[in-house]
C-alpha positions as CSV (number, residue, x, y, z in Angstrom):
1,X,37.1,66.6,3.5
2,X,33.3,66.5,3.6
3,X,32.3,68.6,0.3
4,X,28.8,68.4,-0.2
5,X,26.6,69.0,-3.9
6,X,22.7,68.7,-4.3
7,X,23.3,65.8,-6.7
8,X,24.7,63.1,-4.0
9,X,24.3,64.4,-1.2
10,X,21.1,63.6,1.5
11,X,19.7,65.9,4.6
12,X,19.0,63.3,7.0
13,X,16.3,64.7,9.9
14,X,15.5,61.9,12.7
15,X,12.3,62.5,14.6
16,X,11.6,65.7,13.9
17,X,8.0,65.4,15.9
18,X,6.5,67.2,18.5
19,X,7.0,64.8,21.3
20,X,10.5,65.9,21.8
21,X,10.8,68.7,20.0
22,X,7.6,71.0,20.9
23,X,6.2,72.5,23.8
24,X,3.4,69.9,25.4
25,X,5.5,66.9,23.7
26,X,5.9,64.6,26.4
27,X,9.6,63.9,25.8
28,X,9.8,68.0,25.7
29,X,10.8,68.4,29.4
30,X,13.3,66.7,28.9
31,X,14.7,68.1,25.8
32,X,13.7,72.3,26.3
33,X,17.1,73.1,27.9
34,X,19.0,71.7,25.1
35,X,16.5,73.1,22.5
36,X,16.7,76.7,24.5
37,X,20.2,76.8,24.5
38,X,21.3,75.8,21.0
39,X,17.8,76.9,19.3
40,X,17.6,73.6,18.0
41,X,14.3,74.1,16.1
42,X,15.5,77.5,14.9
43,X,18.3,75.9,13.1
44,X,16.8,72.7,12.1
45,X,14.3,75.0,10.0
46,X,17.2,77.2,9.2
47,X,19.3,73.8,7.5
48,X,15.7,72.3,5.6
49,X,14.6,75.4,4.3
50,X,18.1,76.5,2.9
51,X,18.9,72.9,1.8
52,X,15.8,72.5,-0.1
53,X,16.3,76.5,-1.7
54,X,20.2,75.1,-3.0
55,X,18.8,71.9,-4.6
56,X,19.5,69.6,-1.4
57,X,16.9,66.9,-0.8
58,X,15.3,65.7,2.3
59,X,15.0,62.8,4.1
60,X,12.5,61.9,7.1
61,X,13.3,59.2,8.7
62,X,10.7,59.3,11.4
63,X,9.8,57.4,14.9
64,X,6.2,55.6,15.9
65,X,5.4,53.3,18.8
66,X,1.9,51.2,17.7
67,X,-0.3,49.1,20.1
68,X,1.7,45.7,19.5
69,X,5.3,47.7,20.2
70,X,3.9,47.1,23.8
71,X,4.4,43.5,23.4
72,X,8.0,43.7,23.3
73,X,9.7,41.0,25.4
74,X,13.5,42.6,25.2
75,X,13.9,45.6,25.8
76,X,16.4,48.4,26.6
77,X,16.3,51.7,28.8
78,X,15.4,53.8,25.2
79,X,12.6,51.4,24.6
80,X,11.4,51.2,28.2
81,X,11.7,55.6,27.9
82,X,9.6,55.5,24.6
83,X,7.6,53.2,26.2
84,X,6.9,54.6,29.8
85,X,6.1,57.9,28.3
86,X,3.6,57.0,25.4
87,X,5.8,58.8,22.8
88,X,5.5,58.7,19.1
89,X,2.1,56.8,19.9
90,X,0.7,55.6,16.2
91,X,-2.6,53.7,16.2
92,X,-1.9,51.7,13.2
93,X,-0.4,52.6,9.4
94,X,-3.8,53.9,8.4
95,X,-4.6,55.9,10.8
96,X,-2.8,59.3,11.8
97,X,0.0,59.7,14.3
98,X,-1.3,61.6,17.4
99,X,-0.8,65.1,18.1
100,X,3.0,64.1,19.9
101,X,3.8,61.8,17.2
102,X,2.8,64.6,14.2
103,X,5.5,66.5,12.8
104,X,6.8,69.5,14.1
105,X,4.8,72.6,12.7
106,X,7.2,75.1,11.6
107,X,9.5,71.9,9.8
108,X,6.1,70.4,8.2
109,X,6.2,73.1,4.6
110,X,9.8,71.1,4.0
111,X,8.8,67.9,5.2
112,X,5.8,67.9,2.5
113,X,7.9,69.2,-0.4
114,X,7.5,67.3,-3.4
115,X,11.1,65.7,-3.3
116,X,11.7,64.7,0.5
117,X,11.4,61.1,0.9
118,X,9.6,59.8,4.3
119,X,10.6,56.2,5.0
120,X,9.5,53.6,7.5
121,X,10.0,54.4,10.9
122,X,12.6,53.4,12.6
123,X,11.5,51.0,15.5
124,X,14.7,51.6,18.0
125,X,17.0,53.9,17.0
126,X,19.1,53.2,14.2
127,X,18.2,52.8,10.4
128,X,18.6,49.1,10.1
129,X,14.7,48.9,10.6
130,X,13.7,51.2,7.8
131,X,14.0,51.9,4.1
132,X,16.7,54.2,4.4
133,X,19.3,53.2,3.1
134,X,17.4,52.0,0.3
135,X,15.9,55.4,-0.3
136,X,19.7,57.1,-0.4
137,X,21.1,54.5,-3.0
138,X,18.1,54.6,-5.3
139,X,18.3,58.9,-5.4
140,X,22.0,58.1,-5.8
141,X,23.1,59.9,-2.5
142,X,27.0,59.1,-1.7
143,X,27.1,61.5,1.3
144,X,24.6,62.3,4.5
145,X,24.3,65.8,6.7
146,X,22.4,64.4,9.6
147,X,20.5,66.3,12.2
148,X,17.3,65.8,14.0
149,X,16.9,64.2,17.6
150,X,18.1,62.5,20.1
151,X,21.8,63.6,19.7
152,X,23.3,61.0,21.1
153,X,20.5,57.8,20.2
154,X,19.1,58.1,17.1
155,X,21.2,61.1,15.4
156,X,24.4,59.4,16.5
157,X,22.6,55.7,16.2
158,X,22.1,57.1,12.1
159,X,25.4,58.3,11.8
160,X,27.0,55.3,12.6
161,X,25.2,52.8,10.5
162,X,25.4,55.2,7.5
163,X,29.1,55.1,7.7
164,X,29.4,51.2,8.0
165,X,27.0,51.1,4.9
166,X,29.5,53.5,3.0
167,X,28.4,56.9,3.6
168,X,29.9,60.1,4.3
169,X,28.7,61.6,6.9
170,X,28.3,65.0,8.7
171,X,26.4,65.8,11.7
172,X,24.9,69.7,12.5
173,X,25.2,69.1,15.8
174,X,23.6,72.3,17.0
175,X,20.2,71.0,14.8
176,X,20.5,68.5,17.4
177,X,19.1,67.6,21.3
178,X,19.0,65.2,23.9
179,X,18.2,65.2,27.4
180,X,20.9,66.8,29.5
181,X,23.9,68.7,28.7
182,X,26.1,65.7,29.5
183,X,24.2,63.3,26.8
184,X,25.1,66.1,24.3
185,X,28.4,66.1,25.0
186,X,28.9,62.9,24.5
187,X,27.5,62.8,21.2
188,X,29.2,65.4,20.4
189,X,32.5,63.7,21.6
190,X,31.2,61.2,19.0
191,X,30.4,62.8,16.3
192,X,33.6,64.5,16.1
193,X,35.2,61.3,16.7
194,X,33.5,59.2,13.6
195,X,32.1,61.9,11.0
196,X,33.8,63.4,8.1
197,X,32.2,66.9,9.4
198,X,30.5,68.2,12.8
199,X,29.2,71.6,11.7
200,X,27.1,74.1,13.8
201,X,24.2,75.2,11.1
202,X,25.9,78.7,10.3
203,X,28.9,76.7,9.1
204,X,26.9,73.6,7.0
205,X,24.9,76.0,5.4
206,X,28.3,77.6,3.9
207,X,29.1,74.6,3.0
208,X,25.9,74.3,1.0
């Protein structure tokens, strides 16, 4: 039973930035019929803004591709996607992300509350490149509610790892989307399969 409590538990958003998740993004063709149909930024908001009103605290673990990412000699179909499409671009770590790689708006008044913790980006999509972990165990978080984008590469790529470092997890999965209705699906499929919980947002905010 997943019970969560402000003290040690984490919200977890992935990527929540325009390029996917905002009209004009250039990942957001792909992504608008999933966002349409579940009202994925709707209930993203909805899980921040209630999580941070109950005590809950956030944390960003966002996505940037710099100028020497293009260097990359091995590379998968996720990479050659960020890639191809310019996503998440990010001239260096002083400079600002571009308008596609900013954060999402309507999400940013949670995202720059004075407790949510931004780590390092995550280079793939997984949190074995960033701070993450780190970031739970030294605001002693026990327990994860992850949402964010895609569902079924970095939001299930998160899930996982934070289980095999200990973590209980559960996923909102209707915070979540990905590129067709048969990618969702399946991380759905997974979710459900690995997770302690797999809540719509209605239902994790009760459990709030």
């Amino acid at each position: 039973m997943f019970e969560p409590e402000p003290a040690n538990t984490a919200i977890v958003i992935t990527d929540p930035q325009n390029d996917f998740l905002s009209p004009g993004g250039k990942g957001y063709h792909l992504t608008k019929s999933i966002i349409e149909q579940y009202n994925t930024v709707g209930n993203l908001e909805i899980l921040m803004k209630i999580g941070i009103s109950r005590g809950y605290q956030l944390f960003i673990s966002p996505h940037y591709i710099y100028p020497h990412d293009y260097r990359w000699k091995y590379k998968g179909n996720e990479q050659n996607m960020l890639l191809n499409l310019r996503l998440y671009q990010k001239h260096s770590d002083s400079t600002p992300p571009t308008v596609g790689a900013d954060y999402v708006p309507s999400l940013l008044p949670y995202i720059l509350d004075s407790r949510t913790i931004i780590t390092n980006p995550h280079k793939v999509a997984g949190p074995q490149t960033n701070d993450l972990v780190y970031q739970l165990r030294q605001n002693g978080k026990e327990k994860v509610i992850i949402a964010g984008v895609l569902s079924n590469v970095c939001v299930e790529s998160h899930m996982r790892d934070l289980i095999e470092h200990g973590f209980q997890t559960a996923v909102v999965y209707d915070a979540t989307a990905t590129i067709s209705q048969r990618d969702f699906q399946a991380a759905v499929t997974n979710y459900l399969a690995f997770s302690s919980a797999t809540w719509t947002t209605q239902e994790a905010i009760a459990h709030l």
